[in-house]
N, C-alpha and C positions, 0 to 999 in steps of 0.2 A: 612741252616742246622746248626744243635750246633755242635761242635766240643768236643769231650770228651775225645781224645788221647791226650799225651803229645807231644808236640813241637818236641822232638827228637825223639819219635816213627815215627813222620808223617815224618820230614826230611830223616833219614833213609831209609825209606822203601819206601816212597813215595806212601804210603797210610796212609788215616787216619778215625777213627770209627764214624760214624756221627748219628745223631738222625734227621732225615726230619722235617722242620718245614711246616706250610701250613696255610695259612688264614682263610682256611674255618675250625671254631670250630664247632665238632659236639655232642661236650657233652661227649666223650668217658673219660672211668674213665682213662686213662695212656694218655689222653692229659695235658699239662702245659702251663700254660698262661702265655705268655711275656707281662710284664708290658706296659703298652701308653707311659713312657718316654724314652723306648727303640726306638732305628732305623729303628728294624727289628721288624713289626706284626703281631700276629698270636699267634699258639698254636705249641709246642715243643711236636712231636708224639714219646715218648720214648718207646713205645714197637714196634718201627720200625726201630731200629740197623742195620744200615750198614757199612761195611767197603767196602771204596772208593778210588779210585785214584784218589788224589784233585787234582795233576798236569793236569791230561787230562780232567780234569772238570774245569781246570781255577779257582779253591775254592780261595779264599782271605777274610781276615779277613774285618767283617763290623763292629762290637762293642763287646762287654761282657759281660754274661749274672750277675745277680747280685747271688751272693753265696746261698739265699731263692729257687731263681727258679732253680741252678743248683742241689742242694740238693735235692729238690723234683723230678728232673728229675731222681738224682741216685737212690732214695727212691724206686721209681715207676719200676725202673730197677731190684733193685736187685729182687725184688718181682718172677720175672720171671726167675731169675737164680738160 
């Protein structure tokens, strides 16, 4: 999942707001492509917001998305708020 809260939000509270990623592209226009030189791939489903408990999901940092894809994530977000 992308992580879009800040570091001290998620520490804090011990929740943090996530956007689901998933392998399976299926064309939807609020999915985002993670580039092939990423870790993690797939498609970033941003009109599927949730706030999570990463503690009891065991969440841990795997890489970073590049500032293009994360913009486009927020882009496709705001649209819905």
């Amino acid at each position: 999942a992308l992580c879009l809260s800040p570091k001290e939000y998620n520490e804090k509270t011990g929740l943090a707001i996530f956007c689901p990623i998933t392998s399976q592209s299926k064309g939807y226009p609020f999915e985002v492509s993670i580039p092939d030189n990423i870790t993690i791939h797939g498609v970033v489903l941003s009109d599927q917001l949730k706030s999570l408990d990463w503690r009891t999901r065991n969440a841990r940092f795997a890489c970073t998305l590049s500032d293009k894809e994360l913009t486009e994530v927020l882009g496709k977000l705001r649209t819905l708020l």
